[in-house]
VOGU-3710 file (C-alpha; in Angstrom, 3 decimals, decimal comma):
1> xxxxxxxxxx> -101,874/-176,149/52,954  -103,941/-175,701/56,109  -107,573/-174,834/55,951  -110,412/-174,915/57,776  -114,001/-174,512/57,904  -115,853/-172,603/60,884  -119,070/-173,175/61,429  -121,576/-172,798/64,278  -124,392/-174,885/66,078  -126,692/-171,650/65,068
11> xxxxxxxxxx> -126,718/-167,491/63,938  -125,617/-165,022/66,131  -122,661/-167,585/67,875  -120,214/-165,570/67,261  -118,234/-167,548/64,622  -117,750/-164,751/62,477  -115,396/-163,131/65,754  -113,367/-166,445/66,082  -112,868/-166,296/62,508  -111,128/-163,210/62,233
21> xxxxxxxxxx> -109,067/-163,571/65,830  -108,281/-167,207/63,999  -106,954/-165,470/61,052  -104,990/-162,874/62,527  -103,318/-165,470/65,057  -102,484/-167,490/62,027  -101,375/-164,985/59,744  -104,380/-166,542/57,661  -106,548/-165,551/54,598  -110,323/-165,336/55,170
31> xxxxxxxxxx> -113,304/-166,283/52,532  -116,737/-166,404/53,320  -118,877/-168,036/50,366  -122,158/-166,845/50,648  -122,940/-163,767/52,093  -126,846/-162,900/52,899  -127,683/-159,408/53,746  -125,455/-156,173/52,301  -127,211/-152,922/54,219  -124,950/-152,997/57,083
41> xxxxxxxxxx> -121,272/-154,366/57,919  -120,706/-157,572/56,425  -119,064/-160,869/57,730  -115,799/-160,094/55,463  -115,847/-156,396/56,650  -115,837/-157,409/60,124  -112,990/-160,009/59,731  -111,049/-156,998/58,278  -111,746/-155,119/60,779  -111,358/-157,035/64,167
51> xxxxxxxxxx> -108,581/-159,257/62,860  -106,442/-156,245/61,240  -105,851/-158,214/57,951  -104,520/-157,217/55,166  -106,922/-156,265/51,955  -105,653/-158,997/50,016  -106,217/-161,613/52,458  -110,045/-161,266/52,726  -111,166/-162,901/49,254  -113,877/-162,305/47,352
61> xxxxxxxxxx> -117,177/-164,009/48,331  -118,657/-166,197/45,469  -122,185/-164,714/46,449  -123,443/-161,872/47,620  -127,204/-161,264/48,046  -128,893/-158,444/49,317  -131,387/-159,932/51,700  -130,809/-160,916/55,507  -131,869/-163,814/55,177  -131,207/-167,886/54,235
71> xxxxxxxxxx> -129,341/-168,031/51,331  -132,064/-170,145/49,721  -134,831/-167,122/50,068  -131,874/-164,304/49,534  -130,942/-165,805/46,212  -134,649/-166,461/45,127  -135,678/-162,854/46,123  -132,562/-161,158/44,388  -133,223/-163,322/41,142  -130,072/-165,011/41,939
81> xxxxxxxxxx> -129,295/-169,002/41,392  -126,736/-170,503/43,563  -124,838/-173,276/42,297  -123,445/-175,278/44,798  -121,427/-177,562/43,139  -119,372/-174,607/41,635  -118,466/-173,547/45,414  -114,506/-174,031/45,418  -112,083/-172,925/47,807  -109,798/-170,660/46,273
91> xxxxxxxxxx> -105,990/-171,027/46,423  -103,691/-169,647/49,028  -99,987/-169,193/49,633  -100,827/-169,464/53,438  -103,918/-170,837/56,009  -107,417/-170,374/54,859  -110,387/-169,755/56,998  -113,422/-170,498/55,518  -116,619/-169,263/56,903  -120,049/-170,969/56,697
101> xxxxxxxxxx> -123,243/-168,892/56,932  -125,550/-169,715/60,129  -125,331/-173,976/61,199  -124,805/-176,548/59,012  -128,039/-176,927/57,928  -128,438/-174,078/56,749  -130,491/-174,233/52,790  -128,637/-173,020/50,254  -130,915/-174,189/47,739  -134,436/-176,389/47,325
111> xxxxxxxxxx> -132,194/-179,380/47,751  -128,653/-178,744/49,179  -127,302/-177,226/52,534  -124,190/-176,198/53,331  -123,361/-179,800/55,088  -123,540/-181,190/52,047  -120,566/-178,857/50,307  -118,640/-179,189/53,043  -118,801/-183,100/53,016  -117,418/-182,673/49,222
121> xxxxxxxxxx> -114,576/-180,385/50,622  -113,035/-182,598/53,071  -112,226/-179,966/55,317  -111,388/-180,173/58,999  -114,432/-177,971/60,654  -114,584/-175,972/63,637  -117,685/-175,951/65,063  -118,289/-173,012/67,129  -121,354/-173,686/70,583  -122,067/-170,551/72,689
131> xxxxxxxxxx> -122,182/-171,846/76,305  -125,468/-170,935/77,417  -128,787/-172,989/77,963  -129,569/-175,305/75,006  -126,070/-175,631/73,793  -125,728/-179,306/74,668  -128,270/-179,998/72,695  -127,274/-177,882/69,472  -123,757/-178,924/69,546  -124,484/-182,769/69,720
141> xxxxxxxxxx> -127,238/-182,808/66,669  -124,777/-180,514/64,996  -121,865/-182,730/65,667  -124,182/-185,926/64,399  -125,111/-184,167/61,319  -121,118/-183,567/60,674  -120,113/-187,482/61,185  -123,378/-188,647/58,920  -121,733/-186,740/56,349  -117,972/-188,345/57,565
151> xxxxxxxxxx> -117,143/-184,660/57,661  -113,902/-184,399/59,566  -114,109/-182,526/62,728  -111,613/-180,342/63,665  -113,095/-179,220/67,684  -115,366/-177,458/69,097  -114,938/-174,140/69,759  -116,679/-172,636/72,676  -117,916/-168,810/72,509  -119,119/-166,757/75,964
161> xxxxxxxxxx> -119,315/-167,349/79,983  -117,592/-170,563/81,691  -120,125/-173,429/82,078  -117,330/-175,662/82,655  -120,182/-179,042/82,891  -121,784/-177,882/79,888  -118,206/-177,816/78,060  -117,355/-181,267/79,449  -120,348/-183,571/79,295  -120,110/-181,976/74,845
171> xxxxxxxxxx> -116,864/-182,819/75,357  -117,440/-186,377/76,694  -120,926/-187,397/74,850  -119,581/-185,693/71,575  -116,125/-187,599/71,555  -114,502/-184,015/70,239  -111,893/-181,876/71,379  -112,232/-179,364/72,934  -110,008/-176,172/71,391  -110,496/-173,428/73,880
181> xxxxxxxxxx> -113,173/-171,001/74,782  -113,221/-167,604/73,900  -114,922/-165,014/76,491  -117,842/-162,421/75,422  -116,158/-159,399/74,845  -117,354/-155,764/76,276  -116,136/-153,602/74,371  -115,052/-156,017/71,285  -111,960/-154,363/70,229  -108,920/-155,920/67,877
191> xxxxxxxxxx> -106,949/-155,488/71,067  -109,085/-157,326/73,054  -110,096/-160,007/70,718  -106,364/-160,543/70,093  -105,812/-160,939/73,802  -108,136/-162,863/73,954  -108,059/-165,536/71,599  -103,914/-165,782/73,192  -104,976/-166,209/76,494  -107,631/-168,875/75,881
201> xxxxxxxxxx> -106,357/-170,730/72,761  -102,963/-172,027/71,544  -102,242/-171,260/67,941  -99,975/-174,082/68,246  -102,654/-176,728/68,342  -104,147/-175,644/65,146  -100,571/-176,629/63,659  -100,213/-179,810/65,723  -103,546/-181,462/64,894  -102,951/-181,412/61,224
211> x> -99,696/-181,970/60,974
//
């Protein structure tokens, strides 16, 4: 069964966009574990929205905390204990896409982030860099704090305007592959994003490379 985990070097990436264009290309389920932050649209609504799946195929999060904030202080402040240990993908007839909340060091308690579930997982992660200014930077620590953990890397994902030095010297000083990189989108329509994600990534590869 294929799976994978998409992460990002930060919030606001866009991961949550390549997660649901990922799905849909796939024909994939989606699951995001934790989700911080219920007033407006959430990560799993969006996924249902932009990548046209159906119902069934966007599970259940384990948590869901009111908050906007790290899970850590969302959980404490809705009187809510998160047990990481219990997190457990659930079963699928097809390709799962998980979704991780913020980077990978993000707290979900006093003493665990979600690096440290993922290392128990053992599964391939997508790590998704925006291509602006400080990028390099973000998505090299973040790709160090995957292969401490011997996390297995899928690629990186890249998310807005060609910077097409940036995207090589990660490339080259990371020692990752590079998937594909998906444009900012104005207006971000299913449409578009589906267009999108064809044009710029093969849904091939994500077959090949775990095969």
């Amino acid at each position: 069964m294929m799976r994978f985990v998409v992460t990002g070097t930060d919030t606001g990436i866009g991961k949550t966009v390549f997660s649901a264009a990922l799905a849909q290309a796939l024909g994939g389920y989606y699951w995001k574990p934790v989700q911080s932050g219920l007033d407006e649209e959430t990560d799993s609504q969006v996924v249902l929205r932009l990548g046209r799946l159906p119902p069934e195929r966007i599970l259940p999060e384990a948590y869901q905390l009111r908050t906007p904030a790290s899970p850590h202080l969302a959980a404490r402040l809705d009187h809510v204990e998160i047990e990481p240990e219990r997190l457990t993908p659930p079963e699928t007839d097809g390709l799962l896409v998980i979704e991780g909340a913020g980077g990978l060091l993000v707290p979900l308690t006093e003493t665990s982030v979600f690096a440290d579930v993922f290392a128990r997982w053992q599964i391939p992660v997508i790590l998704c860099a925006r291509t602006g200014l400080g990028t390099i930077n973000h998505t090299l620590l973040s790709l160090e704090a995957l292969r401490h953990r011997a996390i297995p890397v899928f690629g990186v994902a890249f998310i807005g305007d060609e910077q097409a030095e940036t995207q090589r010297i990660i490339a080259a000083m990371g020692q990752v592959h590079v998937l594909g990189r998906l444009p900012r989108l104005d207006p971000l329509t299913p449409d578009i994003l589906h267009q999108a994600f064809r044009e710029n990534f093969s849904p091939s590869l994500f077959h090949e490379r775990t095969a």
